[in-house]
N, C-alpha and C positions, 0 to 999 in steps of 0.2 A: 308758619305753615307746618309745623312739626304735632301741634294737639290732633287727637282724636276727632276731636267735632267739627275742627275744621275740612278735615279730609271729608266730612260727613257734608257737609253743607256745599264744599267747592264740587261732591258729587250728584247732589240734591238739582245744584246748578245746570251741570251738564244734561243732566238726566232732562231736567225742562226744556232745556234747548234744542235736544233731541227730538222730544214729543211737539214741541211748538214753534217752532221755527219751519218746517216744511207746513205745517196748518194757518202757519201765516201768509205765507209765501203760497199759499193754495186758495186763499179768501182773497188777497189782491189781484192775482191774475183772474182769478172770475169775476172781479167788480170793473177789473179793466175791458174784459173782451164784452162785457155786457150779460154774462148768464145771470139767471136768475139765482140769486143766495136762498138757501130755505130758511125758515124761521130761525131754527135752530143757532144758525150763523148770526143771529144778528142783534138777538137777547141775550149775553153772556155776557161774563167778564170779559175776555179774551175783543171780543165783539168793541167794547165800550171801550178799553182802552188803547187800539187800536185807533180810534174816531178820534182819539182826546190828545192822544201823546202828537209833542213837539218835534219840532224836525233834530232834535241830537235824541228823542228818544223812541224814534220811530224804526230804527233798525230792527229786524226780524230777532238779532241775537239780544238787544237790549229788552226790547220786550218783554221776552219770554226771561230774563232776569228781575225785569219789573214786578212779571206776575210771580215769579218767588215771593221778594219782599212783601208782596201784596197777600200772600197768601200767611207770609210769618204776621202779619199785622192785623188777619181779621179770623183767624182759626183758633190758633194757639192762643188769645186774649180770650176769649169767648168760655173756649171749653180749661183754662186754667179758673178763668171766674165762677161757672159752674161747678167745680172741683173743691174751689174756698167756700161756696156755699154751702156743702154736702160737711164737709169740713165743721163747717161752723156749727151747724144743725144737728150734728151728731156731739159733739161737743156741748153743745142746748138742748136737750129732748125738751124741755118745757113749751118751746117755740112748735115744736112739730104738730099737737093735735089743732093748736091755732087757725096755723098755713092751712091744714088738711080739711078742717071744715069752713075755710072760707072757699075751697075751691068745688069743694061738694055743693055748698050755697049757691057756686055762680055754677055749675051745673043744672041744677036747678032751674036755674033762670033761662039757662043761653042751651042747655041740650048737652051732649053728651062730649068729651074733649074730645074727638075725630071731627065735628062738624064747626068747632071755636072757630068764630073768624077775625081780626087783628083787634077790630073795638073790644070783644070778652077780654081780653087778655090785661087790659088796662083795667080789668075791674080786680085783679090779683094785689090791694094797696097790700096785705099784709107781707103778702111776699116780694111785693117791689122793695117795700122798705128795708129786708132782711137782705135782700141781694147789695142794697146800698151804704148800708151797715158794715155787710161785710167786704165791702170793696173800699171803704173806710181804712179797715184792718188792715186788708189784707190787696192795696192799689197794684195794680200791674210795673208799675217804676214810683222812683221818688222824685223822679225827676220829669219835668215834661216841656215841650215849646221852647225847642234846643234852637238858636238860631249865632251863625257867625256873622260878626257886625260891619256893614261894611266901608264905615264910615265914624268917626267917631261920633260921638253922642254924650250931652251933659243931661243927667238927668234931674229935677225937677230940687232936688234936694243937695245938688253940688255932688253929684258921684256922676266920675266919667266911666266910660265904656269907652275902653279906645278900638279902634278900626282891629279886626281880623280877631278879637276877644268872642272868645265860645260862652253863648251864655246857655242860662235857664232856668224855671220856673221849681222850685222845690213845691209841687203841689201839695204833697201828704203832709209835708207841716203847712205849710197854708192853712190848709183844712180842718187839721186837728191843733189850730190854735185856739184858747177857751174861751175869744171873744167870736170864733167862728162856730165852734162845737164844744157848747158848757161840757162839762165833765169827760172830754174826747179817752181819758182812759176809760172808760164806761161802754162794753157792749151790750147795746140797747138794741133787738133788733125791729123794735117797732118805733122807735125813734121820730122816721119820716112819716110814719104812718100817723102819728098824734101830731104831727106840723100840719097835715093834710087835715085836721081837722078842724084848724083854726079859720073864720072866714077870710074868702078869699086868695084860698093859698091851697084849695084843693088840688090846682094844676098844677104844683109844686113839688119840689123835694122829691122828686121820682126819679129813679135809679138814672134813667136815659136824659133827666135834665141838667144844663148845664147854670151854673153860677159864676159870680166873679169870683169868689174864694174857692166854688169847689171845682177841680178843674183838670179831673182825669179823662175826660173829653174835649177838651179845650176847652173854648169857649168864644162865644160871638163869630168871627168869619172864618175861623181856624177850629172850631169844634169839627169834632170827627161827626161825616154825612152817615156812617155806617151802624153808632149806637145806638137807633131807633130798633134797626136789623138784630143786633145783638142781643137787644133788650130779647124781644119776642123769641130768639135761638134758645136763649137761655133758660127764657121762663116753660117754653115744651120740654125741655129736656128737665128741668126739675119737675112741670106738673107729674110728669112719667115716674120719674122713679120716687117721690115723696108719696103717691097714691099707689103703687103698685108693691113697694119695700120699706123693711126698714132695716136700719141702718146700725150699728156700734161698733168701737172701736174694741183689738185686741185686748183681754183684761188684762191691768197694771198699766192700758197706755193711755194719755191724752190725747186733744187736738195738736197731732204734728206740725212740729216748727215751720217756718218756711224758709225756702232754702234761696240764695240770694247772690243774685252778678251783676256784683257794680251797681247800678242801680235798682236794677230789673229783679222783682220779688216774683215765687214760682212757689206752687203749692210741692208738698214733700212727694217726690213720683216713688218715691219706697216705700213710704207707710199702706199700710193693711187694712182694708175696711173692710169688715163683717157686711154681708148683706144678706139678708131673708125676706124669698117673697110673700106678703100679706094673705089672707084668705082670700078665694076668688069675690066672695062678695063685696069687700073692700079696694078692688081694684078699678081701675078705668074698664070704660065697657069696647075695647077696640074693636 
């Protein structure tokens, strides 16, 4: 209890608590006496897990500790992924006029990006592939599908697992093993994008899909319900600033290292990006 961050986080805690714990405790007693809840109350997070949570985790104060975690799990992944992207791409200008006239193209098509509605956004294969390339690189942990055993277990090939043993899934090597990803030192960012073109396999290889080897989503009944979400977060926030800026890094520096806890990789929050915006006629039309 003595680091910096922890003081930062045990007050992050409070602070929730404070704001949502009387607003829980204000939803229940109106659903009790019978008032009518407005919308507003009843389409949100706060809303939904509320309805879901178990009876050890329906407490007013665990809760509003819940929605921390929940909020460390689907924010800071999202906008650290958009960050390794910008990252990358700046790092690659070859890739940028690519991205940039596939997305002028689906303009074209579907109207201006203020009116895109979720189908447009699946038609972005070049930059799906470059978001998934670079989450390749640059995966949220190395680690994923952490589970304690509760029970011993022989596994199929004579290795035991005994009872109370913390396990888990090294997905990044998984991934970038070369019978799963030929030449995995190789940043390719259209990679998925040429897999998409083989028949059959159009519905494939996209950033928000899961596989058995690739498996920073989970996968099967344990894939994360929210990467569909994040997909679409992430590809607005890059249509935005790949059409309206561009981008380079301080001269004499590269694409920044990334900086690493335990498992958990994090793009560098110190390095310095140049950004300049484009001419208006190059820009989205907002």
């Amino acid at each position: 209890m003595v680091l910096p961050s922890t003081w930062r986080g045990a007050r992050y805690i409070r602070q929730a608590k404070k704001l949502l714990v009387p607003e829980i405790i204000r939803r229940r007693n109106a659903t009790t006496s019978g008032k009518v809840t407005p919308a507003t109350d009843e389409k949100n997070l706060l809303a939904w897990m509320m309805e879901c949570a178990t009876e050890e985790e329906s407490d007013p104060a665990s809760l509003a500790h819940l929605e921390v975690v929940m909020s460390l799990a689907s924010i800071h992944t999202s906008q650290m992924n958009a960050v390794h992207v910008l990252y990358d791409l700046t790092a690659r200008p070859e890739y940028v006029d690519p991205i940039r006239d596939e997305i002028k193209q689906v303009i074209l098509e579907d109207g201006d990006w203020m009116q895109w509605q979720k189908p447009t956004f699946s038609k972005l294969r070049r930059l799906d592939s470059f978001m998934r390339e670079s989450q390749r690189f640059n995966p949220p942990t190395l680690l994923s599908m952490h589970r304690v055993m509760l029970q011993d277990y022989t596994l199929a090939d004579g290795t035991i697992l005994p009872k109370n043993a913390h396990i888990s899934m090294a997905v990044n090597a998984v991934q970038n093993d070369p019978s799963v990803t030929p030449e995995p030192d190789v940043f390719d960012g259209f990679r998925y994008f040429k897999l998409r073109q083989r028949a059959g396999e159009s519905h494939l290889h996209q950033f928000s899909t899961t596989e058995e080897n690739i498996l920073n989503f989970g996968h099967g009944k344990n894939s994360c319900p929210g990467r569909f979400f994040a997909s679409l977060e992430i590809k607005n926030i890059l249509v935005r600033l790949i059409m309206d800026y561009d981008f380079k890094f301080v001269d004499g520096s590269g694409r920044p290292a990334n900086v690493t806890a335990h498992e958990f990789i994090f793009p560098n929050p110190d390095s310095r990006l140049l950004i300049r915006q484009r001419p208006e006629g190059q820009r989205l039309k907002i």
